[in-house]
C-alpha positions in Angstrom: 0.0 0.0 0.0 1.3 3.1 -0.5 2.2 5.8 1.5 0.0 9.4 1.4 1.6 12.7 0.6 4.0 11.1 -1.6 6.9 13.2 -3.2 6.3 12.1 -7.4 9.4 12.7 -9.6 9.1 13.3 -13.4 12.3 13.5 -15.7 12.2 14.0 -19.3 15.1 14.5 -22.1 14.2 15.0 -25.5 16.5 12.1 -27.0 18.1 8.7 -25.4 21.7 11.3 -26.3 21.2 12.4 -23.2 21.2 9.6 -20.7 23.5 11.7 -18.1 20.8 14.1 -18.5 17.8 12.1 -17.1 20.2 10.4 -14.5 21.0 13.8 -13.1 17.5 15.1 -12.8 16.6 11.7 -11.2 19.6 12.7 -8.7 17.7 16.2 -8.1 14.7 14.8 -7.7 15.7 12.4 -5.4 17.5 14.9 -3.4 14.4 16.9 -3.1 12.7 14.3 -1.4 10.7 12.1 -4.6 10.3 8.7 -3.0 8.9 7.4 -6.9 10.3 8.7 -10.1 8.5 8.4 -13.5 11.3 8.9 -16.3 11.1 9.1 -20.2 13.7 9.7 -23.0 11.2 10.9 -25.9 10.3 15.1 -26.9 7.7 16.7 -25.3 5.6 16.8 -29.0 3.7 14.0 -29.0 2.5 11.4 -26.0 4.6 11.4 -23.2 3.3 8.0 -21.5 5.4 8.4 -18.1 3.5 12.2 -17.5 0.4 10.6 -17.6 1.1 7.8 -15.8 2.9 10.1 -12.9 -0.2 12.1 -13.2 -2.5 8.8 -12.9 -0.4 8.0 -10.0 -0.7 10.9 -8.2 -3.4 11.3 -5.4 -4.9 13.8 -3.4 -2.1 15.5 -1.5 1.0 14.4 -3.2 3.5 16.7 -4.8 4.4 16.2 -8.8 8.6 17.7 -8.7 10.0 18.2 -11.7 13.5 20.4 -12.1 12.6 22.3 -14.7 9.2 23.6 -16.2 10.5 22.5 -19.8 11.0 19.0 -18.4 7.3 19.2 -17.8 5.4 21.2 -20.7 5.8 22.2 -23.8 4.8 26.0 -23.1 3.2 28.2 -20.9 -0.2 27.1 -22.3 0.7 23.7 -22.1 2.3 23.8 -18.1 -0.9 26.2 -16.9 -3.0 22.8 -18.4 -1.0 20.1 -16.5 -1.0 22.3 -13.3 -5.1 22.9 -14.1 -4.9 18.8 -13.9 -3.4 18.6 -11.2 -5.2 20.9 -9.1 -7.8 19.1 -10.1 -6.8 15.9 -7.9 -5.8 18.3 -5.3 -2.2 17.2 -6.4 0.3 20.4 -5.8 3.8 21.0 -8.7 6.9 21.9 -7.2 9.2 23.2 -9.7 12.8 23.2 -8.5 14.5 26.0 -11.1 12.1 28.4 -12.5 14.2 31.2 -13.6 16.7 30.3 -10.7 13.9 30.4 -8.3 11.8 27.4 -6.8 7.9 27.5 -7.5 5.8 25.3 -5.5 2.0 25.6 -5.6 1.5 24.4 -1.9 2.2 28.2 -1.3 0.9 31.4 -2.3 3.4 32.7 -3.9 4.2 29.6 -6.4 0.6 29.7 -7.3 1.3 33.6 -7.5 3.9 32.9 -10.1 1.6 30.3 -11.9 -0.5 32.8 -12.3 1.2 35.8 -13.7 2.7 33.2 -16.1 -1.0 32.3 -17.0 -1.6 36.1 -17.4 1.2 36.3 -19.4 0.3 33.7 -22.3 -2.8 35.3 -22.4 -1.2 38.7 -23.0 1.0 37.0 -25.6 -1.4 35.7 -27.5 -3.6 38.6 -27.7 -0.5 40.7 -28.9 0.2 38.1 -31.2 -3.6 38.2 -32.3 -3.4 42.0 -32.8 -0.7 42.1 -35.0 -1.9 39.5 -37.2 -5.4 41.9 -37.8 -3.0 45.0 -38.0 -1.1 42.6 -40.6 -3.9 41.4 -42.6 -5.3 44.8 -42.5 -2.3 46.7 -43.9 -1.7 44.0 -46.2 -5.7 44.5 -47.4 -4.8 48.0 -47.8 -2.6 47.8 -49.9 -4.4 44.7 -51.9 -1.5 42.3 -51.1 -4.3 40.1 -49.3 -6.5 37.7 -50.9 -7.9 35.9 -47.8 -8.0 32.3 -47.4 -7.1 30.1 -50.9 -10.6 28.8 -51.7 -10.8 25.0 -51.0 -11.5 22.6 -53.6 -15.3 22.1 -52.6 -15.9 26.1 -53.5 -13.8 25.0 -56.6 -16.1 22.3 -57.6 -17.9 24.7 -60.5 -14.4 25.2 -62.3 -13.3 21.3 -61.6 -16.4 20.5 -63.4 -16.3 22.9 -66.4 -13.0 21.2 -67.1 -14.1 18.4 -66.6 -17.0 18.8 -69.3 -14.4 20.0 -71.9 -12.8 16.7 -71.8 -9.9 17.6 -69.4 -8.7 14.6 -66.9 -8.5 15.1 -63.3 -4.5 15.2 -63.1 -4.6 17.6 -65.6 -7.7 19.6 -63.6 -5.8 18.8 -60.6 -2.1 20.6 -62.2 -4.0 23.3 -62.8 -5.6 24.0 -60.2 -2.7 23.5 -58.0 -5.0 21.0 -55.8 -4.8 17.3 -55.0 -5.7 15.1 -57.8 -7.9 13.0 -55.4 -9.8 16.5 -54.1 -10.1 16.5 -57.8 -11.7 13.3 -57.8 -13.8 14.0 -55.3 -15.6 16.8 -56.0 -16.5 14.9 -59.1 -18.2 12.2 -57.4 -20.1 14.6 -54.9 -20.8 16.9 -58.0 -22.1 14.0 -60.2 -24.5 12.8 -56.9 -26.0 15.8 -56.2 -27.0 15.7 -59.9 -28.4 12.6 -59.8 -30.6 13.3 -56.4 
């Protein structure tokens, strides 16, 4: 059976290059106090099997410690979602180097921290948001911008007029600049909406 309030270790590298890597995070973390230690030597993009099952493991009152938040997450976005998982199963994150500074959500000033970095994404991707308008918009002004590339469904019209002058789909498809099976298709669908 095991014990409540455990300390639960994650270590992460992003290729099995870096062996010494994971075995000194495993030594911080075990300095720190993690009595189990979930370990994987994989990138953060994609499934990371040992986070979940760290995260699975972890019950009400334990502590997930990881060294480093890009150990953890991906990104800001991606960290505020893990600790919104966590918080979740009453689980508290202990990071041990944030910046050169220790953040642990059992207190108010890690979850402090958390939250200004929340704040800070958000203000991020609102800035980034307003330049893309300002972009589009300037590039509209001066008529560099033609919007979204019509798909091949609002293409269907001109697919068929080719078709109807004998043209084969690869050939509709070159000059279109589309996929030749879109090509196809938009055919079919054209030809059974006719028939209905």
């Amino acid at each position: 059976m095991r014990k409540q309030d455990m300390l639960i270790g994650y270590a992460r590298v992003s290729t099995t290059d870096q062996s010494a890597g994971l075995a000194g995070q495993e030594r911080d973390l075990q300095s720190a106090g993690a009595e189990r230690i979930f370990a994987e030597e994989l990138s953060s993009i994609g499934p990371r099997p040992q986070l979940e099952a760290a995260i699975d493991f972890a019950r009400d009152g334990d502590v997930l410690i990881v060294t480093k938040p890009d150990r953890l997450a991906r990104s800001t976005a991606d960290l505020l979602t893990i600790v919104s998982r966590l918080e979740k199963k009453r689980v508290s994150l202990l990071v041990l180097s944030m910046g050169g500074q220790v953040v642990d959500t059992r207190n108010a000033t890690g979850k402090l921290m958390l939250t200004m970095l929340g704040a800070i994404a958000a203000f991020e991707r609102d800035l980034m948001l307003e330049r893309q308008r300002d972009g589009i918009a300037k590039a509209k002004a001066e008529g560099k911008f033609k919007g979204r590339k019509p798909t091949v469904r609002n293409r269907t019209p001109e697919i068929m007029r080719l078709r109807a002058e004998g043209i084969g789909p690869v050939e509709i498809a070159r000059r279109l600049g589309v996929d030749r099976t879109s090509v196809h298709r938009a055919i079919v669908a054209a030809r059974a909406q006719e028939a209905a």
